[in-house]
N, C-alpha and C positions, 0 to 999 in steps of 0.2 A: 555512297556512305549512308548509314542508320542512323537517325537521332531518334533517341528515346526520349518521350514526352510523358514525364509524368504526371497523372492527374490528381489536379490538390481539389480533396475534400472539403467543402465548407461545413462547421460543424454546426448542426441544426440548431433554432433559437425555438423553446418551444414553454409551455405552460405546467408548473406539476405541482401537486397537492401533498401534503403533508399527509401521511395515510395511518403511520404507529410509528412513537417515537417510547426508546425507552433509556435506562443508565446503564449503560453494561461497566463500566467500573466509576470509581465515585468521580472522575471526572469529565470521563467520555458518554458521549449522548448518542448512540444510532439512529440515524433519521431513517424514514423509508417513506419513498416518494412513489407519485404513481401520477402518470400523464394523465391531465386533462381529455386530452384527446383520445383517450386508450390506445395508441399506436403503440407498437412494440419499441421497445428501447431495446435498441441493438447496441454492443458494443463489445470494444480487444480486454481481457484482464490487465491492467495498468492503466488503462486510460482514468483522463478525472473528466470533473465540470465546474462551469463557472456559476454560481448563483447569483443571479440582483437582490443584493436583499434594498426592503423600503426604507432606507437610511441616507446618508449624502457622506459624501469624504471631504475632504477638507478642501476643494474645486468647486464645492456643491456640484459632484458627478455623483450618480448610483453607485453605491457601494458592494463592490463585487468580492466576491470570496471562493474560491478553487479547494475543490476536494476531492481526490481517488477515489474511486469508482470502489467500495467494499463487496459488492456484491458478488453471488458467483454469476456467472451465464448462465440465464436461462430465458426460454419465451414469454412473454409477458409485458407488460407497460409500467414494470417497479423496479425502482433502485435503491440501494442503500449507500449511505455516506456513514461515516464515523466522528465526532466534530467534539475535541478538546478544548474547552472552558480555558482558556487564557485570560488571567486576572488583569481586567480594564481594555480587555480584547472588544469592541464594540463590536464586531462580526460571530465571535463564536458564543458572547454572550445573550444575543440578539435571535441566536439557532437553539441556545437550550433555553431559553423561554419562551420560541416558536410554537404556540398550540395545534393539535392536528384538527386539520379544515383549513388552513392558512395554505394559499397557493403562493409559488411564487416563479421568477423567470427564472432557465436555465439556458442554460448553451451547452453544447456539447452531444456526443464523448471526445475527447479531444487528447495529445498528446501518441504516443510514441513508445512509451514506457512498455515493451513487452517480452516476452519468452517465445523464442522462435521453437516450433516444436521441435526441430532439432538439436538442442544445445544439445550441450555437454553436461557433468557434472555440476551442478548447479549450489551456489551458495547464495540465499536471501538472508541480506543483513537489515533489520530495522529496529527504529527506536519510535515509542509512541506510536502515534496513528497510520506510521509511516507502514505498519505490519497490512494495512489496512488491501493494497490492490496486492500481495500476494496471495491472500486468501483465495481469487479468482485463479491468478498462478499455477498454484497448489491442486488445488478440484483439474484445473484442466489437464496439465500433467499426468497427473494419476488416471487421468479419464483413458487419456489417451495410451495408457498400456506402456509397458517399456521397465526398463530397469537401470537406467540413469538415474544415479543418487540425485534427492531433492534435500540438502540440509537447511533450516533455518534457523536464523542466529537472532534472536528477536532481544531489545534491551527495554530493561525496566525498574524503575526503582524499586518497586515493592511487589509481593505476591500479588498484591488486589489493583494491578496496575496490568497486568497480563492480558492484556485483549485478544481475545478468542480463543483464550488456551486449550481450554477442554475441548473445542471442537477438534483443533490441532492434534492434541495429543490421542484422540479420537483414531484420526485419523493415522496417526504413525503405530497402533497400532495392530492395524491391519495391512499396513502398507511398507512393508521390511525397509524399502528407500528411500523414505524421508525419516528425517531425524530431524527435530522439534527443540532446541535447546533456548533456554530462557538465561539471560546474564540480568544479577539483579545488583544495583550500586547502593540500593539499601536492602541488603537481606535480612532475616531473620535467622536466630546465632543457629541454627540447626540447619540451614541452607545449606544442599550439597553440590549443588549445581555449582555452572560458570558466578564470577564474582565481578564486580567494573562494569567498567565500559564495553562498549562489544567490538571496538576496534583492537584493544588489546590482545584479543581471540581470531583475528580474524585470519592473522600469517601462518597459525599453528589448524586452524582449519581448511586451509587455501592448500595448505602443503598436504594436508590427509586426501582431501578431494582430487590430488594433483594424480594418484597412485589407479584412478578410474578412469582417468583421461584427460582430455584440455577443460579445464572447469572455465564457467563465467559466476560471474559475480554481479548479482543484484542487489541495489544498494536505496535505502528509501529512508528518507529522516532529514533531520539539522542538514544544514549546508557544513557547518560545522566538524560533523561527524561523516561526511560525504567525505570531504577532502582530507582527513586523515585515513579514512579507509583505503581511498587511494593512494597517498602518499607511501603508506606502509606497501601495499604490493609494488609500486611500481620500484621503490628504494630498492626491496629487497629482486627487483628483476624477475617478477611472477606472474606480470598480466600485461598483455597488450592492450590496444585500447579499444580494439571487438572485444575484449573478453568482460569490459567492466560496461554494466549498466546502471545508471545514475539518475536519482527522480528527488529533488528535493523540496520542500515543502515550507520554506522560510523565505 
């Protein structure tokens, strides 16, 4: 008899510097980091990290804070995070008054959260910064050639709440297989796009994908909005539970 041992990864603990930080909408900060050490930071699209920041939780332990990896892959010692201003959030308000030159610790890349090159027809559902590791997603996909629909269902209250749109839309329109759709729950009265929630959208898109072959569903945001996206495929008998990818961020 075979037993297969699999080798678990410890995820690196290491030093990185705050290198350009800017506002890409009025609430979201882009951080971009860069090792101390200039090693390359390797890493899977989906994955996140943990940062120390110099603070204490309420144990007096270092206060640690988790963010999806924004970046795309590539060679070099820099990473990007995306980090939402939560009002009396002592960790994300502590990242957008971070100045650059401030180092601090990381761990990681870390988690699970990815796209096997093989899937299927693919649906990425997110809300807020949760759009954030399919950016990496998206780029690899496309890299790697193929004609597997890539739709993404991204939710936002307002226009100026759309993170990374124009790169996005950049990009679907050279690329016939991804479709870019924005749902906005406060739109403006001329909006023609999707409208709500993006869970609302999600049976009516699961069913069009279904017509390309066995679609999966990537799902990034609210715990909130995780387990209703689920609940809606699973009611209606549309997803197994290979099919559905789950990364929440609450």
């Amino acid at each position: 008899m075979t037993v297969e041992v699999r080798r678990v990864v410890v995820p690196e603990t290491f030093e990185a510097t705050l290198v350009e930080a800017r506002m890409v909408t009025p609430r979201v900060r882009e951080l971009i980091f860069e090792r101390v050490d200039g090693k390359a930071f390797s890493f899977q699209s989906g994955q996140w990290v943990s940062l120390v920041l110099p603070l204490v939780d309420e144990k007096d332990r270092p206060l640690r804070r988790s963010y999806s990896i924004a970046s795309v892959p590539r060679p070099g010692s820099r990473f990007e995070l995306v980090v939402t201003r939560v009002d009396e959030g002592r960790g994300s308000t502590w990242l957008h008054e971070m100045t650059v030159g401030t180092s601090l610790e990381v761990k990681g890349p870390q988690g699970m959260f990815q796209r096997a090159a093989d899937a299927g027809p693919s649906l990425f559902v997110a809300t807020g910064t949760g759009v954030a590791p399919f950016r990496g997603m998206i780029h690899d996909a496309l890299a790697a050639g193929g004609t597997t629909p890539l739709w993404v269902l991204f939710g936002v209250r307002a226009p100026a709440d759309a993170l990374y749109r124009e790169e996005f839309e950049a990009l679907e329109k050279t690329n016939p297989r991804l479709r870019f759709m924005l749902s906005m729950s406060r739109p403006p009265d001329d909006w023609a796009g999707y409208r709500g929630y993006v869970q609302t959208h999600v049976l009516d898109l699961w069913s069009q994908l279904s017509e390309h072959g066995r679609p999966e569903a990537y799902v990034c945001g609210v715990k909130k909005m995780l387990l209703e996206v689920r609940q809606v495929l699973k009611t209606h008998g549309f997803a197994e539970r290979a099919q559905l990818h789950l990364e929440s961020y609450d």
